[in-house]
C-alpha positions in Angstrom: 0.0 0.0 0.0 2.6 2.3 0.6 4.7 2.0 -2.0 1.5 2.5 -4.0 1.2 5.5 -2.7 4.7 6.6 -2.8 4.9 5.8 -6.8 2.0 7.8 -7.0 3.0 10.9 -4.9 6.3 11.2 -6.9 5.2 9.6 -10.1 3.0 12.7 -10.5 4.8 15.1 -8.8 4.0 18.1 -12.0 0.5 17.1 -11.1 0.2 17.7 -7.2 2.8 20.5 -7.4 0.9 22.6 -9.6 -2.4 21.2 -7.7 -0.7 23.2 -4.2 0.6 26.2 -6.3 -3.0 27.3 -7.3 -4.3 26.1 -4.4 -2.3 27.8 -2.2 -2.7 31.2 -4.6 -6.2 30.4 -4.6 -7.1 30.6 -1.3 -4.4 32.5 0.2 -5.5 35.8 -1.8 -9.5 34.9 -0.4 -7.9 34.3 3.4 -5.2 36.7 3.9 -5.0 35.0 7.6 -3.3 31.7 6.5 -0.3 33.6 6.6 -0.4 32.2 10.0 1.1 28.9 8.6 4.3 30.4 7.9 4.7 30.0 11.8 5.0 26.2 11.2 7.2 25.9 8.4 10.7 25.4 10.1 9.3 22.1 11.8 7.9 21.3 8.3 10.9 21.5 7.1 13.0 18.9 9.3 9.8 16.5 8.7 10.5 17.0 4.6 14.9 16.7 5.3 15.6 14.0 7.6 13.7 11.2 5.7 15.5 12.2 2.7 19.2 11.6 4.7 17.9 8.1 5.7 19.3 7.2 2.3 22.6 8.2 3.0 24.8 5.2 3.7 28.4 5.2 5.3 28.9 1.8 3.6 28.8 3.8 0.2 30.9 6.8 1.5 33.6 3.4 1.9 33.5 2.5 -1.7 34.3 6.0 -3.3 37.2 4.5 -4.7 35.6 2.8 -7.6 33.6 6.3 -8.1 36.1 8.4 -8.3 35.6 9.8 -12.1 32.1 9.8 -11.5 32.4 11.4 -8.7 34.8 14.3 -9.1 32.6 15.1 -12.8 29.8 15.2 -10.4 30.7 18.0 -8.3 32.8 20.0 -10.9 29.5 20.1 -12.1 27.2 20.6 -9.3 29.5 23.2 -7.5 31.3 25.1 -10.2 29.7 24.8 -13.8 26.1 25.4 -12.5 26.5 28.4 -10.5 28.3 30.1 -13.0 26.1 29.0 -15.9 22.9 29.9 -14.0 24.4 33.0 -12.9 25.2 33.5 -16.5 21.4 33.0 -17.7 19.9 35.2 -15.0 21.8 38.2 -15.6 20.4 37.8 -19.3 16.7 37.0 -18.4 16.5 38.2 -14.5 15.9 41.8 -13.0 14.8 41.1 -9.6 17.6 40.3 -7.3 16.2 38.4 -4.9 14.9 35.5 -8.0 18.4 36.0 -9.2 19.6 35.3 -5.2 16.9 31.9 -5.1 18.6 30.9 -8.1 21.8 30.8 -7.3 21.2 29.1 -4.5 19.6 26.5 -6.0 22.5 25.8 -8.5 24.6 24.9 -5.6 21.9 22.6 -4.0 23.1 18.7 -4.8 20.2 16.1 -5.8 17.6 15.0 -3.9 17.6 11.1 -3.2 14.6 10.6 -6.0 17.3 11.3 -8.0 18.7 7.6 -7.1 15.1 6.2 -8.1 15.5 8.2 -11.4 19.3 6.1 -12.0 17.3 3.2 -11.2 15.1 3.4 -13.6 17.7 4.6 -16.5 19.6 1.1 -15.4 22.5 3.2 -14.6 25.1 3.2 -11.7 23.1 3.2 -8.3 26.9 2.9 -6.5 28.1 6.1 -7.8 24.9 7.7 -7.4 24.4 7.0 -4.1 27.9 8.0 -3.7 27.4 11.4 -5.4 24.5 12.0 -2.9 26.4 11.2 -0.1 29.6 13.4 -0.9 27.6 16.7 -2.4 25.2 16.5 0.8 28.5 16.8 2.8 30.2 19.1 0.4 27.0 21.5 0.9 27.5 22.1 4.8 30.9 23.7 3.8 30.1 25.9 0.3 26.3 26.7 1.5 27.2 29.2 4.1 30.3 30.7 1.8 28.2 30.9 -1.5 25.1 32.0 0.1 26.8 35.2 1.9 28.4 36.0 -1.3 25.4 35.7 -3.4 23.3 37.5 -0.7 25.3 40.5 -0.8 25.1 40.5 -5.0 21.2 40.8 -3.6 21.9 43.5 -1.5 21.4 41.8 1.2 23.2 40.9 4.2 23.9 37.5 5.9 26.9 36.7 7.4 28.3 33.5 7.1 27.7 32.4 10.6 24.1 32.8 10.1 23.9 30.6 7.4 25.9 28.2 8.7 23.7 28.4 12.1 20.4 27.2 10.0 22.3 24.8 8.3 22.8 23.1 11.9 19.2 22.4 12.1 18.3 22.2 8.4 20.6 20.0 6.9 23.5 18.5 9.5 21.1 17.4 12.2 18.8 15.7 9.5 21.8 13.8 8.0 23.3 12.5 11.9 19.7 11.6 12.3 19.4 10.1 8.9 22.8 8.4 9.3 22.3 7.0 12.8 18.7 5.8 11.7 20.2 3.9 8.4 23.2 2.5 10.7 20.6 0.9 13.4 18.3 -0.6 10.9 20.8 -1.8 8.9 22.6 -4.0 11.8 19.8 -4.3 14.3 17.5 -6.0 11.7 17.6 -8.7 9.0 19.1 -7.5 5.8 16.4 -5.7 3.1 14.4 -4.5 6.4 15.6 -0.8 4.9 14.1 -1.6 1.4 11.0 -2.7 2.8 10.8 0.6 5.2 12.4 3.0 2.4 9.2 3.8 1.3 7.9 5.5 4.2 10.9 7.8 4.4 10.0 8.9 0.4 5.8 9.4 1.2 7.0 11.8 4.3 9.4 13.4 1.9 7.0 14.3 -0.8 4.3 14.6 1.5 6.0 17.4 3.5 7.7 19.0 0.6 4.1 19.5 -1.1 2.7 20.7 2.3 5.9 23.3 1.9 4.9 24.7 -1.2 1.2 25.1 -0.5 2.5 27.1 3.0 4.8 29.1 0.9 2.2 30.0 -1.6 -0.3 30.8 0.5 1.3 33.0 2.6 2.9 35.4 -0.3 -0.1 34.8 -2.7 -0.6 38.5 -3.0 3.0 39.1 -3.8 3.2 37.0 -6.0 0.1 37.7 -8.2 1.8 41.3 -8.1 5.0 39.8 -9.8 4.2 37.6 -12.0 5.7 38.8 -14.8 9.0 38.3 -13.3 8.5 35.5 -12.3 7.3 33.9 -16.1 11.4 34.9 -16.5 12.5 31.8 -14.8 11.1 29.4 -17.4 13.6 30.1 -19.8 16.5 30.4 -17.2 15.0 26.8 -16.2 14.7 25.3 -19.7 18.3 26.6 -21.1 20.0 25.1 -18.4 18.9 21.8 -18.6 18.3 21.7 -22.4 22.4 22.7 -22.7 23.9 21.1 -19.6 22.4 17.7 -20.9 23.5 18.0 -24.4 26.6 19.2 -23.0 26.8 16.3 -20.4 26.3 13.8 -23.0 29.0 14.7 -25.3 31.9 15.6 -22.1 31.7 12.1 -20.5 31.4 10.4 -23.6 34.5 11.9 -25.8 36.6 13.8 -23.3 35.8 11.9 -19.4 35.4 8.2 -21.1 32.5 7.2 -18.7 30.3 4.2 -19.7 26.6 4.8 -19.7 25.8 4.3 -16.1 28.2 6.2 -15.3 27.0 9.0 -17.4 23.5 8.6 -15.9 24.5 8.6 -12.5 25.7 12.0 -12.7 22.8 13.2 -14.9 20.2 12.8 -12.1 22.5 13.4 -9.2 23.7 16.2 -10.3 21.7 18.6 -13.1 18.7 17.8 -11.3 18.8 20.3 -8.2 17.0 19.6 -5.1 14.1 21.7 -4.1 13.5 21.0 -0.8 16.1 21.4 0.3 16.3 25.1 -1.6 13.1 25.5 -0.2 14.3 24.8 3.0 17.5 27.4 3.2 15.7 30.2 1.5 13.0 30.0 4.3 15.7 29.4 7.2 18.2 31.8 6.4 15.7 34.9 4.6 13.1 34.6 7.0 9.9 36.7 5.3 11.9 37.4 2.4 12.9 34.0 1.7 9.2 33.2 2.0 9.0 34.6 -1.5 12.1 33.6 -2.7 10.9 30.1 -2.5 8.4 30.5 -4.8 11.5 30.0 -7.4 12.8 26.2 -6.6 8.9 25.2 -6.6 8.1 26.7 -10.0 11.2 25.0 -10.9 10.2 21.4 -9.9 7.4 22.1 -12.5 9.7 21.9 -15.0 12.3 20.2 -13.6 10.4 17.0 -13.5 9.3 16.5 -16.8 12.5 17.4 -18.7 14.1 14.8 -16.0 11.1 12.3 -17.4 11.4 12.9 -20.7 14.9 12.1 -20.8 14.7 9.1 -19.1 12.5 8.3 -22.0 14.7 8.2 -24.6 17.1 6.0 -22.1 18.1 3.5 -25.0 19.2 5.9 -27.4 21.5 7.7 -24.6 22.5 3.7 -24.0 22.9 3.4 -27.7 24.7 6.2 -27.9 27.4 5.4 -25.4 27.8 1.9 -27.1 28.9 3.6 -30.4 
């Protein structure tokens, strides 16, 4: 049953996401009093993150080894080429600074672990996937707080680095102890697959909250946001450039210049292009306060397209296979 419903939550995650966008517009703008909500949206938050660290393993932080191409692509990628590439696009197509500050911020953030359910279903490299997850998580408790400072003060804005870091205590490093202590116990206290059987749960909280999220975040700026829409129409090209390019771009660089095999290749597609909302969501809201409120409209108008461009690719799986068997 719950995998059932797990499938469903994430299979049509377009579907429900733009479901709680108009919904929360909807009836935000005809009760101005649900801005209330936004008093529960930190606690929403660790319900949405420490599920999502459950499925990081230090038996795969052991084999990095074997993952090391893979894995050094990965973050060139994830941490250098994407921050500057968005930045890039957003000066082109972006006027307000704090969209431009959401954005950048999200072109740091490392993949979400649907992206490991995505590599699973391209029948590519779960190992250095689940590796990539692992190390980017890490690596974003050390560049978060550095990058964010720097691209708050291209905002106009000021956060000094011990503030951000101070959120990312309870956003992101107590989640991922929790997540790793919780993955460790089941793992040795109970018969091995227990965690497969269980892994389900973790996802359905995951979505669950993360939908729950956007609906808050939507509700409570749905004025503002009406009032800016224009602007905000600006990120869809931003949104499709970048992953139109970086894929193409992707395909060709660990093909003819990196020498990866296919899963490889797709293994760093999905953990890596792909950027995770939540936890976006998560820091905007954390570290901006009000502000970041509508800041965070940008990462969930980005899941809109960000999931099917990740779906349609995945469609056309054997040709990429094809491709890297040429």
């Amino acid at each position: 049953m719950i995998k059932k419903i797990q499938k469903n939550l994430s299979k049509n995650m377009l579907s429900y996401t733009l479901l709680v966008i108009i919904g929360g517009l909807i009836l935000g703008k005809m009760f101005p009093q649900l801005k209330s909500l936004s008093a529960i949206i930190l606690y929403v938050v660790f319900i949405m993150i420490y599920p999502m660290m459950v499925n990081i393993s230090l038996n795969h932080l052991k084999k990095v080894r074997g993952s090391t191409k893979p894995l050094i692509t990965s973050l060139v990628l994830n941490f250098v080429y994407a921050p500057l590439f968005i930045y890039a696009l957003s000066s082109i197509f972006i006027h307000d600074p704090q969209i431009k500050l959401a954005l950048m911020l999200l072109s740091i953030a490392p993949a979400s672990s649907m992206g490991l359910g995505y590599i699973g279903l391209a029948e590519g490299h779960m190992l250095s996937g689940a590796i990539i997850v692992a190390f980017a998580f890490i690596a974003s408790i050390f560049i978060y707080p550095l990058a964010g400072s720097f691209f708050a003060g291209q905002a106009h804005l000021t956060v000094p680095v011990s503030m951000i870091l101070k959120n990312l205590i309870w956003i992101l490093v107590v989640p991922l102890v929790l997540g790793i202590i919780t993955r460790e116990y089941v793992e040795h206290k109970h018969e091995e697959g227990t965690f497969e059987k269980i892994k389900p749960y973790f996802s359905t909280v995951t979505l669950s909250a993360l939908y729950l999220l956007i609906f808050i975040i939507f509700a409570s700026k749905a004025g503002l946001i009406i009032k800016n829409w224009r602007e905000i129409l600006l990120i869809a090209p931003v949104v499709l450039i970048y992953y139109g390019f970086t894929i193409w771009l992707s395909l060709r660089v660990n093909k003819k210049i990196i020498k990866l095999d296919y899963g490889q290749h797709q293994s760093i597609v999905f953990t890596s292009i792909s950027k995770n909302v939540a936890l976006t969501i998560a820091i905007l809201v954390a570290v901006f306060g009000e502000k970041g409120m509508y800041m965070s409209i940008v990462p969930a108008i980005v899941a809109l397209f960000q999931a099917p461009i990740l779906m349609a690719y995945l469609h056309f799986r054997e040709y990429v296979k094809r491709y890297f068997l040429t």
